[in-house]
N, CA, C and O atoms as a printed pandas DataFrame, in Angstrom:
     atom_number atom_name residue_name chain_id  residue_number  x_coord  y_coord  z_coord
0              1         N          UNK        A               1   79.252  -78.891    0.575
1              2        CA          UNK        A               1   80.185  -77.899    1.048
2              3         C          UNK        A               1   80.721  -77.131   -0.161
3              4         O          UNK        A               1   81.619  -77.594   -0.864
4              5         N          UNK        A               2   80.193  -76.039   -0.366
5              6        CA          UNK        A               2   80.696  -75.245   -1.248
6              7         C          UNK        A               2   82.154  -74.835   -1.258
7              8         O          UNK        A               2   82.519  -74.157   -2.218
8              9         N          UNK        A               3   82.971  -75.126   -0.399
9             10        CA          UNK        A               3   84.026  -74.089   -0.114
10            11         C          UNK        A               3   85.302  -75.706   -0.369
11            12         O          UNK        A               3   86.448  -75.699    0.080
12            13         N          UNK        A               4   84.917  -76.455   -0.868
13            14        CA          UNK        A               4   85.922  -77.309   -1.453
14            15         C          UNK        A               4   84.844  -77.974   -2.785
15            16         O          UNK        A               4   83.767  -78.569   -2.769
16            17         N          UNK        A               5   85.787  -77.512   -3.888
17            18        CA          UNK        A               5   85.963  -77.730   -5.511
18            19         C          UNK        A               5   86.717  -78.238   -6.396
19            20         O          UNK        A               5   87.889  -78.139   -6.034
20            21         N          UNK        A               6   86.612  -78.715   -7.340
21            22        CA          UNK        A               6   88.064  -78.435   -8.031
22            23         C          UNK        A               6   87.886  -77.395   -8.975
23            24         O          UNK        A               6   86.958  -77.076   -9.718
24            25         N          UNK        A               7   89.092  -76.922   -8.736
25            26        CA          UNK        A               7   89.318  -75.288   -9.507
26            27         C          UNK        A               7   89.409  -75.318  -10.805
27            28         O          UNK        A               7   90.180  -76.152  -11.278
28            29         N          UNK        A               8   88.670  -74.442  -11.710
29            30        CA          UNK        A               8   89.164  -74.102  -13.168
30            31         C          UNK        A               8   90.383  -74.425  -13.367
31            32         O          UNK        A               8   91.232  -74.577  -12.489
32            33         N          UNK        A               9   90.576  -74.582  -14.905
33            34        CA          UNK        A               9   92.075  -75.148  -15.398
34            35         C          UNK        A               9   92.689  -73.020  -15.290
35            36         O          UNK        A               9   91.716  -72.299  -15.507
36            37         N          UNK        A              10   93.624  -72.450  -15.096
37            38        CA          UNK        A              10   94.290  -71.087  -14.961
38            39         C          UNK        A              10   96.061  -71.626  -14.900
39            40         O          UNK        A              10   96.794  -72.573  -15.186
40            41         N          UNK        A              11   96.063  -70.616  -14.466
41            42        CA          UNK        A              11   97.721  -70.079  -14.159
42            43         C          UNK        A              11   97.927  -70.438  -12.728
43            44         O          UNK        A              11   96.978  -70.837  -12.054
44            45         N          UNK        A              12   99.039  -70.324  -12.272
45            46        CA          UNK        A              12   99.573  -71.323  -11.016
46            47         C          UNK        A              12   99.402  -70.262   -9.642
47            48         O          UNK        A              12   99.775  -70.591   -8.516
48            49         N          UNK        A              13   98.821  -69.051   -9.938
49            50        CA          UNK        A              13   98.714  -68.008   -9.143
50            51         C          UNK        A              13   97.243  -68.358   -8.539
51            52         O          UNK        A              13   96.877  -68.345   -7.364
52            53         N          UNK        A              14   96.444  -68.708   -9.840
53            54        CA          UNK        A              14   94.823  -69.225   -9.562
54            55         C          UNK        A              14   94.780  -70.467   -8.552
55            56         O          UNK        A              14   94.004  -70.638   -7.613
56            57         N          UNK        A              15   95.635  -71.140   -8.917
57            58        CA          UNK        A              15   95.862  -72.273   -7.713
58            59         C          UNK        A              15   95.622  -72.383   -6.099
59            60         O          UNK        A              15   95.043  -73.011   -5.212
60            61         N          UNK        A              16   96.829  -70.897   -6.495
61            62        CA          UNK        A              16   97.516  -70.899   -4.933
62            63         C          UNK        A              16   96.576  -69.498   -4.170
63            64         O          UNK        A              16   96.665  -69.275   -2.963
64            65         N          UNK        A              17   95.761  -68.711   -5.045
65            66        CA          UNK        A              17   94.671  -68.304   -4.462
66            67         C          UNK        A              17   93.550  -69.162   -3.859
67            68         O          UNK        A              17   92.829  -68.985   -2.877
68            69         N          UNK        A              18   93.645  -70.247   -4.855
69            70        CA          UNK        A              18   92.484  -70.956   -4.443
70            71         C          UNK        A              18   92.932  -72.041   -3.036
71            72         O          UNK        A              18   92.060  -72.224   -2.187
72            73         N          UNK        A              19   93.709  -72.425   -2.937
73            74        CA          UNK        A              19   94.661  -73.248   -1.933
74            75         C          UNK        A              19   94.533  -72.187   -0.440
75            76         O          UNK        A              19   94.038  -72.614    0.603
76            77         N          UNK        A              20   95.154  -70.565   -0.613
77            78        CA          UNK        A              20   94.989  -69.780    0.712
78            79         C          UNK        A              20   93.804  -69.424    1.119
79            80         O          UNK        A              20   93.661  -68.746    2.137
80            81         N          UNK        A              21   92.907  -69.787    0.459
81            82        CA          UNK        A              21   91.184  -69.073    0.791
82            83         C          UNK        A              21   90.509  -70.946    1.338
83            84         O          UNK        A              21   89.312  -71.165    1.529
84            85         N          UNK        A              22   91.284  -71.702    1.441
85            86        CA          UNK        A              22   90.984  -73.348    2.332
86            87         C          UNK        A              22   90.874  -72.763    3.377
87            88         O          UNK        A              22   91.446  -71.705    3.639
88            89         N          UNK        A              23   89.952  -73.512    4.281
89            90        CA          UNK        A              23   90.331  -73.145    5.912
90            91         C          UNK        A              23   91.498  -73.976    6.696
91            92         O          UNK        A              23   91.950  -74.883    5.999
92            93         N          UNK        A              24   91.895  -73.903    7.572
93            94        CA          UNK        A              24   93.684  -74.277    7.959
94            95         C          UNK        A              24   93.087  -75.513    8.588
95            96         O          UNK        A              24   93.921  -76.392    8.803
96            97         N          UNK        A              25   91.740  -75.818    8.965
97            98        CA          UNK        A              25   91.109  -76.575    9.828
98            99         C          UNK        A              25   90.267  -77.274    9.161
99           100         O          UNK        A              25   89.326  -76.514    8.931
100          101         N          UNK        A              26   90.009  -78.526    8.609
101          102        CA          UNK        A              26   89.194  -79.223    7.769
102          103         C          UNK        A              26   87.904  -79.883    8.523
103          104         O          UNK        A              26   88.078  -80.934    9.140
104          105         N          UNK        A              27   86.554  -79.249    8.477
105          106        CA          UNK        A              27   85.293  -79.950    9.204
106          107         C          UNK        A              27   85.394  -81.539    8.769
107          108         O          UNK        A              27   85.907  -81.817    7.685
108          109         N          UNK        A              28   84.966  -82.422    9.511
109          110        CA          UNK        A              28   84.741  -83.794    9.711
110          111         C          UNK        A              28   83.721  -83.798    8.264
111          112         O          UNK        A              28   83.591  -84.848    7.635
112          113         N          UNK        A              29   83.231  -82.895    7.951
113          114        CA          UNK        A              29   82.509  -83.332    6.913
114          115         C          UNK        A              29   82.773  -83.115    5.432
115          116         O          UNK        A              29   82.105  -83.127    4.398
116          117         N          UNK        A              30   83.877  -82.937    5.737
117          118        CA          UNK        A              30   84.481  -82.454    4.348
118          119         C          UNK        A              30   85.282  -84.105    4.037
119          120         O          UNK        A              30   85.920  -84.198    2.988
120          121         N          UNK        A              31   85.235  -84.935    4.662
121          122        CA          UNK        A              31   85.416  -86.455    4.522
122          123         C          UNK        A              31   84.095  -86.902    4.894
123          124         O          UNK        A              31   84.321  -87.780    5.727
124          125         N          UNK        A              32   83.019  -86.815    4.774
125          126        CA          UNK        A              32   82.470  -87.493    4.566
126          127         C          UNK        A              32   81.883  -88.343    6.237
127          128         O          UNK        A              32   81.328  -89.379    6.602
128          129         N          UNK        A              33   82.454  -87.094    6.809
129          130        CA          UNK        A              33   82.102  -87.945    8.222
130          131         C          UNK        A              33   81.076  -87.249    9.305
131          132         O          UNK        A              33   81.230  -86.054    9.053
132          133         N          UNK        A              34   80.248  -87.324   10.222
133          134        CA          UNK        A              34   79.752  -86.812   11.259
134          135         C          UNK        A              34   80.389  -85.981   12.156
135          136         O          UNK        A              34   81.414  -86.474   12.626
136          137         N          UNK        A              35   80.037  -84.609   12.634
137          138        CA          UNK        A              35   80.685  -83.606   13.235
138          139         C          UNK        A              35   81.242  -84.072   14.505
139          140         O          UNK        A              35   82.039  -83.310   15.052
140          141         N          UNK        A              36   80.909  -85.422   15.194
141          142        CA          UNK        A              36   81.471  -85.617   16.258
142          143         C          UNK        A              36   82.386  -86.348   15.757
143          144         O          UNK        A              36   82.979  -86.842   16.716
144          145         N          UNK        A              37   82.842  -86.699   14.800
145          146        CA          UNK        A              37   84.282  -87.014   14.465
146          147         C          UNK        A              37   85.354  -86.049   15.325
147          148         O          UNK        A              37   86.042  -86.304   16.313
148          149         N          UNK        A              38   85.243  -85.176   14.752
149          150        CA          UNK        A              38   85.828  -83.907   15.214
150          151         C          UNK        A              38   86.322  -84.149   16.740
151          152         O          UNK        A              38   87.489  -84.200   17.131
152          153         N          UNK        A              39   84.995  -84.300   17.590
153          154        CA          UNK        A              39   85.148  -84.352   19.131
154          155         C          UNK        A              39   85.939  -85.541   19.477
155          156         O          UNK        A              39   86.705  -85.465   20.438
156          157         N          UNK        A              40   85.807  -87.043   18.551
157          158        CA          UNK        A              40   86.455  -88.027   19.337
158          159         C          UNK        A              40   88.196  -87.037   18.281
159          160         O          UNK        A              40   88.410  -86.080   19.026
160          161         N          UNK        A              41   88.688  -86.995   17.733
161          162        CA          UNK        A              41   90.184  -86.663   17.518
162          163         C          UNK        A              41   90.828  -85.472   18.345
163          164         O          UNK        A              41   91.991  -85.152   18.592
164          165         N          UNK        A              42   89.696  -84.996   18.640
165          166        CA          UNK        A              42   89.929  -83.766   19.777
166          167         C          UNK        A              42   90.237  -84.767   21.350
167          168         O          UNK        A              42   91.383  -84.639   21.781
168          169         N          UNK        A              43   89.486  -85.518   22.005
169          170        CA          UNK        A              43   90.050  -86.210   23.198
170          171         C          UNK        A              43   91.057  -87.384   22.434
171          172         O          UNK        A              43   91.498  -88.109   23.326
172          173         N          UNK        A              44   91.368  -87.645   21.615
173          174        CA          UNK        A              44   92.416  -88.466   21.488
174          175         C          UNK        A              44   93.386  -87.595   21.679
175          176         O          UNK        A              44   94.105  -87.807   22.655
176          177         N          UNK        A              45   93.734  -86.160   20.659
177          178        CA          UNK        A              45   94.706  -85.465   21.121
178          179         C          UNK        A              45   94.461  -85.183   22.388
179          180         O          UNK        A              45   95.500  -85.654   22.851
180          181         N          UNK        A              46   93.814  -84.724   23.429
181          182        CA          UNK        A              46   93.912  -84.078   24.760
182          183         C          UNK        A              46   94.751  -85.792   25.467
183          184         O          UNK        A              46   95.839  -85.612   26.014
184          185         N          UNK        A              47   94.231  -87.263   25.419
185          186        CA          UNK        A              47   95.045  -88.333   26.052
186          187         C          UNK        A              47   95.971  -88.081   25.401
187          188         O          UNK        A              47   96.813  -88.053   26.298
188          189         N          UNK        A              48   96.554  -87.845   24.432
189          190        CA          UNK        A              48   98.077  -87.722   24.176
190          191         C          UNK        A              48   99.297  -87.016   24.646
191          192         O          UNK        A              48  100.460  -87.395   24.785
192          193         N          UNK        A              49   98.448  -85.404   24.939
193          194        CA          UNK        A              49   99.001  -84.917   25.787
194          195         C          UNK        A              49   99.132  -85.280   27.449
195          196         O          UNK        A              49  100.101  -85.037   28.167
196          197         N          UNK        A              50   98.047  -85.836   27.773
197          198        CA          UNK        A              50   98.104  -85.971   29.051
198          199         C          UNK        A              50   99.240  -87.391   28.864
199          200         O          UNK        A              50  100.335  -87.194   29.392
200          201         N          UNK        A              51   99.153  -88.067   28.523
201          202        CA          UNK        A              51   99.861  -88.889   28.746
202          203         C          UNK        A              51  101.566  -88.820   28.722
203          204         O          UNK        A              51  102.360  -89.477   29.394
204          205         N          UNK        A              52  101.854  -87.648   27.569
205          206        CA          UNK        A              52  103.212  -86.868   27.725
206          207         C          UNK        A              52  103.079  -86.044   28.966
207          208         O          UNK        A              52  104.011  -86.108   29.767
208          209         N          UNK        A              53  102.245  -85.420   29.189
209          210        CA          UNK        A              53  102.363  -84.901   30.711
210          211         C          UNK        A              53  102.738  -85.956   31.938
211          212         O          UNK        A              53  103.713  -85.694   32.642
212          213         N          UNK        A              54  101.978  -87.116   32.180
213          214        CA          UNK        A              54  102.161  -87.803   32.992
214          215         C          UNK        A              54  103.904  -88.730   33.116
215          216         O          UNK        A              54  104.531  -89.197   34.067
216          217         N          UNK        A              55  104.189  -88.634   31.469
217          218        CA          UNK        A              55  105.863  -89.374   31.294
218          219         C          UNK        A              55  106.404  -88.284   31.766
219          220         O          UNK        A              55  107.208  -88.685   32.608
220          221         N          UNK        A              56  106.452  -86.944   31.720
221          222        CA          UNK        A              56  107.380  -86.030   32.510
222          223         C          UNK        A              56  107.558  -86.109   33.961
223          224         O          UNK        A              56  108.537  -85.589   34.497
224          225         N          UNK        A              57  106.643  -86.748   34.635
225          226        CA          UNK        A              57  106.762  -86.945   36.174
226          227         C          UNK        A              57  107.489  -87.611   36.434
227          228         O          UNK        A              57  107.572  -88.710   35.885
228          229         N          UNK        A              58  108.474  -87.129   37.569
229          230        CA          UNK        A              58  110.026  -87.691   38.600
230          231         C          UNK        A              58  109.331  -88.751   38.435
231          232         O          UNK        A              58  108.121  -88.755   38.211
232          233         N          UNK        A              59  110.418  -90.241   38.585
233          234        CA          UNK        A              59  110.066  -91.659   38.764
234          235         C          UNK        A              59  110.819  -92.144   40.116
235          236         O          UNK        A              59  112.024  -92.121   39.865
236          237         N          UNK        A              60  110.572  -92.620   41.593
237          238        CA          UNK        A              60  111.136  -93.055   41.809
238          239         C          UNK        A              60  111.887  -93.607   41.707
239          240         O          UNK        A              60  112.035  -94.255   40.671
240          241         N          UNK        A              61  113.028  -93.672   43.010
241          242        CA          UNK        A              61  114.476  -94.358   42.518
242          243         C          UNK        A              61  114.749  -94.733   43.647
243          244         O          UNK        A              61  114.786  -93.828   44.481
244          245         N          UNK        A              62  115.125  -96.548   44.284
245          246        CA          UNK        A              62  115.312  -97.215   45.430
246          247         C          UNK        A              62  116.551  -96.720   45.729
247          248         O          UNK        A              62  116.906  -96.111   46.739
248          249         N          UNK        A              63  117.296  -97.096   44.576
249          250        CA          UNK        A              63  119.122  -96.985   44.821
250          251         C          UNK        A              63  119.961  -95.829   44.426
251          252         O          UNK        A              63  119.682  -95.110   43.467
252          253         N          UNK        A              64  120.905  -95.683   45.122
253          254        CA          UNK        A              64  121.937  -94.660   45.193
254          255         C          UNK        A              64  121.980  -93.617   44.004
255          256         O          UNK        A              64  121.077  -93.497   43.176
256          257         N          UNK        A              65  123.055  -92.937   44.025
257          258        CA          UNK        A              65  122.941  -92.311   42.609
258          259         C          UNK        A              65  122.201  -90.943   42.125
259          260         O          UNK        A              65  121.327  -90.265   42.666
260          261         N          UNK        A              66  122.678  -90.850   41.282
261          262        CA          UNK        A              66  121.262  -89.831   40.620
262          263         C          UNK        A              66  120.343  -90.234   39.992
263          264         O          UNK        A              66  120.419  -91.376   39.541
264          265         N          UNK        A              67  119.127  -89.411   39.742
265          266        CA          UNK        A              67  117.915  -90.040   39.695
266          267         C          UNK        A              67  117.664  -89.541   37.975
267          268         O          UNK        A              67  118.461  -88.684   37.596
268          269         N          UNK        A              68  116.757  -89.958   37.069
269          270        CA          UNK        A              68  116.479  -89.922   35.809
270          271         C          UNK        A              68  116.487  -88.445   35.600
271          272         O          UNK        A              68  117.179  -87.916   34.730
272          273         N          UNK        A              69  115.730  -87.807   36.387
273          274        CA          UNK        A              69  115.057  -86.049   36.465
274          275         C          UNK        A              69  116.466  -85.371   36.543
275          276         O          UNK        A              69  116.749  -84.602   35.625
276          277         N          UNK        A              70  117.299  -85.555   37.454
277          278        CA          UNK        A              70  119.251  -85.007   37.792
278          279         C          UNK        A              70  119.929  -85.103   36.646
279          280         O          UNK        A              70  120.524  -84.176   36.097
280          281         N          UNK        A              71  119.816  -86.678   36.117
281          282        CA          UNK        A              71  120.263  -86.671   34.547
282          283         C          UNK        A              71  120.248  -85.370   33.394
283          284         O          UNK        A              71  120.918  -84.482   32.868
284          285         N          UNK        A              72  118.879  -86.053   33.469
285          286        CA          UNK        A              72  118.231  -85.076   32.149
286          287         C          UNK        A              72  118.514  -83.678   32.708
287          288         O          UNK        A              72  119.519  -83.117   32.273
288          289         N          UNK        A              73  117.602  -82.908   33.807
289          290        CA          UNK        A              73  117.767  -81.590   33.585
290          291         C          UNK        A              73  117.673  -81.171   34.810
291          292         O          UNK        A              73  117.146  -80.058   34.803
292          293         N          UNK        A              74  118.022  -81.653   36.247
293          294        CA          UNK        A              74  118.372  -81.044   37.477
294          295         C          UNK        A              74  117.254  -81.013   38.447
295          296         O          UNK        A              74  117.504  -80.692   39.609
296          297         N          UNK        A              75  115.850  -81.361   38.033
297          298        CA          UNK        A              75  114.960  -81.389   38.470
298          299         C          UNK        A              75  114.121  -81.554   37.319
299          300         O          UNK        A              75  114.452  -81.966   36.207
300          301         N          UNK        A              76  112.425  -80.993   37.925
301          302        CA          UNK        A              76  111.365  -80.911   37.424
302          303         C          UNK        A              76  110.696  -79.831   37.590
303          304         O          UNK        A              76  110.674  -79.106   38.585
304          305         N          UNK        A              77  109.832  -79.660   36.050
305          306        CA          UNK        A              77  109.088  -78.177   36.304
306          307         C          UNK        A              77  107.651  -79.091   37.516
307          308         O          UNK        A              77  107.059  -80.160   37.665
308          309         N          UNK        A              78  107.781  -77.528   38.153
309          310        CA          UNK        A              78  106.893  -77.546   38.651
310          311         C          UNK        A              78  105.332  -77.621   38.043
311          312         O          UNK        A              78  104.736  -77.137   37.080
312          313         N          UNK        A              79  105.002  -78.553   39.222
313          314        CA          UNK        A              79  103.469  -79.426   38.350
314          315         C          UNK        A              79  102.428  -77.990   37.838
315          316         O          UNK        A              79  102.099  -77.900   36.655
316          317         N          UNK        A              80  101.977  -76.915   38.881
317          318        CA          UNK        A              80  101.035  -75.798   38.513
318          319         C          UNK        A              80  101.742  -75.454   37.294
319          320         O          UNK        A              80  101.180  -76.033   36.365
320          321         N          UNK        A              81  102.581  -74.870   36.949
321          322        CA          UNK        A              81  103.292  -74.239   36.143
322          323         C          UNK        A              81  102.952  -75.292   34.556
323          324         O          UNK        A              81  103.002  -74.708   33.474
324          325         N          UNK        A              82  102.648  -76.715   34.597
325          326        CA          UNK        A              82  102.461  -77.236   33.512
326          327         C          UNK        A              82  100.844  -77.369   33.488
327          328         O          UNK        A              82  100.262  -77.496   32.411
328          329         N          UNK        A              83  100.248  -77.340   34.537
329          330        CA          UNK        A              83   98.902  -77.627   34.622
330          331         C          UNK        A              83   98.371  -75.818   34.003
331          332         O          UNK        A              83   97.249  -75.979   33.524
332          333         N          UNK        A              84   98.618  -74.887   33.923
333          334        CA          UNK        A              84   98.705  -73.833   33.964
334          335         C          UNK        A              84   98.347  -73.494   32.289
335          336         O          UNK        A              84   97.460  -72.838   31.743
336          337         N          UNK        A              85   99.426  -74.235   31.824
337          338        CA          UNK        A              85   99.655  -74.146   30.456
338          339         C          UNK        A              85   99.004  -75.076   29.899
339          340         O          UNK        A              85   99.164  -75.232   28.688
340          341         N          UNK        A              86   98.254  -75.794   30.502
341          342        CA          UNK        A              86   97.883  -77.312   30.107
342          343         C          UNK        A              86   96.383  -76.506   30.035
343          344         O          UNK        A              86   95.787  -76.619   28.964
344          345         N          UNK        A              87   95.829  -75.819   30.950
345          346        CA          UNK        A              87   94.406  -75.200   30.733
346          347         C          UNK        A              87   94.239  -74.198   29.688
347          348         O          UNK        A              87   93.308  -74.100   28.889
348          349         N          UNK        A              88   95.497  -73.311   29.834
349          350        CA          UNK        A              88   96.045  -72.148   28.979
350          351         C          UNK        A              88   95.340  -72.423   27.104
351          352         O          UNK        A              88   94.576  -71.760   26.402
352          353         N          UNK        A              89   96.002  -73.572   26.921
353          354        CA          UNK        A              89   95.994  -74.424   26.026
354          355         C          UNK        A              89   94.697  -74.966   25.087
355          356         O          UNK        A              89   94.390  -74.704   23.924
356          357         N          UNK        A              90   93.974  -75.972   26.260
357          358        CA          UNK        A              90   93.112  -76.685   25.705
358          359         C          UNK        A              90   91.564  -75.101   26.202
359          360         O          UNK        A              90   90.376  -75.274   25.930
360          361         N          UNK        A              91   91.934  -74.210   26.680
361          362        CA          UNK        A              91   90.644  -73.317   26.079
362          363         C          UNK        A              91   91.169  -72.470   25.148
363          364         O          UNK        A              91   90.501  -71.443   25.028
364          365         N          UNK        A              92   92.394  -72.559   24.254
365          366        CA          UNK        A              92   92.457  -71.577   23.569
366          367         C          UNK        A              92   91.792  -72.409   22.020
367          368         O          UNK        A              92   91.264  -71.819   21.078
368          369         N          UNK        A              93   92.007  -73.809   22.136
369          370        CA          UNK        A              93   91.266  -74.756   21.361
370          371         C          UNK        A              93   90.458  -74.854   21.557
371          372         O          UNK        A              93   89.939  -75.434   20.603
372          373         N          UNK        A              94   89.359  -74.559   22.714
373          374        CA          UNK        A              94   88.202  -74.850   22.733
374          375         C          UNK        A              94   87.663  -73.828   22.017
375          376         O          UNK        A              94   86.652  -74.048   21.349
376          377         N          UNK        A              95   88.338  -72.364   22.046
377          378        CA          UNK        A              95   88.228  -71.222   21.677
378          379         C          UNK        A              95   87.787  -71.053   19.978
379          380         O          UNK        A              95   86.745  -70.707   19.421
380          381         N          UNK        A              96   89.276  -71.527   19.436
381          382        CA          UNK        A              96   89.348  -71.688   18.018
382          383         C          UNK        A              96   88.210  -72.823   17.522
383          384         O          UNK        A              96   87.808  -72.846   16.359
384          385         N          UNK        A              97   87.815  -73.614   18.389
385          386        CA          UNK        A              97   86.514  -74.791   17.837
386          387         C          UNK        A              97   85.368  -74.121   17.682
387          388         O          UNK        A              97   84.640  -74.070   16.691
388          389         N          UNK        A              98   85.205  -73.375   19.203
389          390        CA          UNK        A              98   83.888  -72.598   18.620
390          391         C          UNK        A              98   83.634  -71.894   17.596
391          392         O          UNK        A              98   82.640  -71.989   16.877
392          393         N          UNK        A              99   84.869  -70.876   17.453
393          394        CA          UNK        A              99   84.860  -70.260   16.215
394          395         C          UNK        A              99   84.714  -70.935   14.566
395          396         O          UNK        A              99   84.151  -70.641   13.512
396          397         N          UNK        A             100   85.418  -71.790   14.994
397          398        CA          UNK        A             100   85.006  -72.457   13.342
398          399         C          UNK        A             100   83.915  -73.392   13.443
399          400         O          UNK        A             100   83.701  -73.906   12.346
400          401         N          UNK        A             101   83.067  -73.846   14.441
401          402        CA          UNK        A             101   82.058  -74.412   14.218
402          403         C          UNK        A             101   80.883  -72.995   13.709
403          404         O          UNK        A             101   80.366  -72.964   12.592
404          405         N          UNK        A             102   80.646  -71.936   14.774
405          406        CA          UNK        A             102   79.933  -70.348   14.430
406          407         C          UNK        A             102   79.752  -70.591   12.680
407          408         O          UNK        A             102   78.826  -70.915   11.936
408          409         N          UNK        A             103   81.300  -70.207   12.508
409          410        CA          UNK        A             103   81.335  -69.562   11.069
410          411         C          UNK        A             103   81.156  -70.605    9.958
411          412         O          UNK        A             103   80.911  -70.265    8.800
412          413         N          UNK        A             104   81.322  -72.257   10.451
413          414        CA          UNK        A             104   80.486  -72.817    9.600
414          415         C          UNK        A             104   78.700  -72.929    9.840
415          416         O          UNK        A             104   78.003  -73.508    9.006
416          417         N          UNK        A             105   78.253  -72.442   10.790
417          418        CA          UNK        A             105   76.791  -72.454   10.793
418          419         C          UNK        A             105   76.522  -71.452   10.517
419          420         O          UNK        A             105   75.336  -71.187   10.714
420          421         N          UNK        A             106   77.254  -70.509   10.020
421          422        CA          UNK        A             106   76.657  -68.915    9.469
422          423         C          UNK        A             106   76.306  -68.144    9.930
423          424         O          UNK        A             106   75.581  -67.283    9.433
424          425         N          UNK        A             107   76.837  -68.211   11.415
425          426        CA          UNK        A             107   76.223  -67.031   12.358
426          427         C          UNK        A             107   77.393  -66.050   12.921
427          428         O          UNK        A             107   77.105  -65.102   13.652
């Protein structure tokens, strides 16, 4: 991988040129690992979210009172409205993956 070096000895400007021209997104192989690395940390983050999605759901409540959801914030967002953003989301990442997989295969 050409595009990680260590930089000439310079001035602290040479550095931090060389630091903003990194990509914000590090390929699996820039450790030394197989590109489906990438894919399993990609569904670990997507269960993470889902699983914060699923703790936001009302919990039943047998007894009197107000309920956990009344507490906190008067209700609940409505489920489309998170599922919405939840698709919104994971294709705008699917989006940005393709793109940096493209532009590391040079096309």
């Amino acid at each position: 991988m050409s595009t990680y070096y260590i930089p000439k000895d310079g001035p602290l400007s040479s550095y931090k040129e060389y630091v903003s021209m990194l990509p914000n997104v590090d390929p699996p192989e820039a450790f030394g690992q197989h590109p489906n690395a990438d894919i399993q940390s990609q569904i670990q983050e997507t269960r993470m979210l889902f699983n914060t999605l699923l703790s936001l759901q009302p919990q039943i409540s047998t007894g009197g009172g107000e309920s956990r959801e009344d507490k906190v914030g008067g209700g609940q967002v409505p489920v489309l409205v998170v599922f919405k953003w939840l698709i919104d989301f994971l294709c705008a990442k699917f989006v940005v993956y393709l793109q940096e997989w493209f532009s590391y295969l040079g096309t």
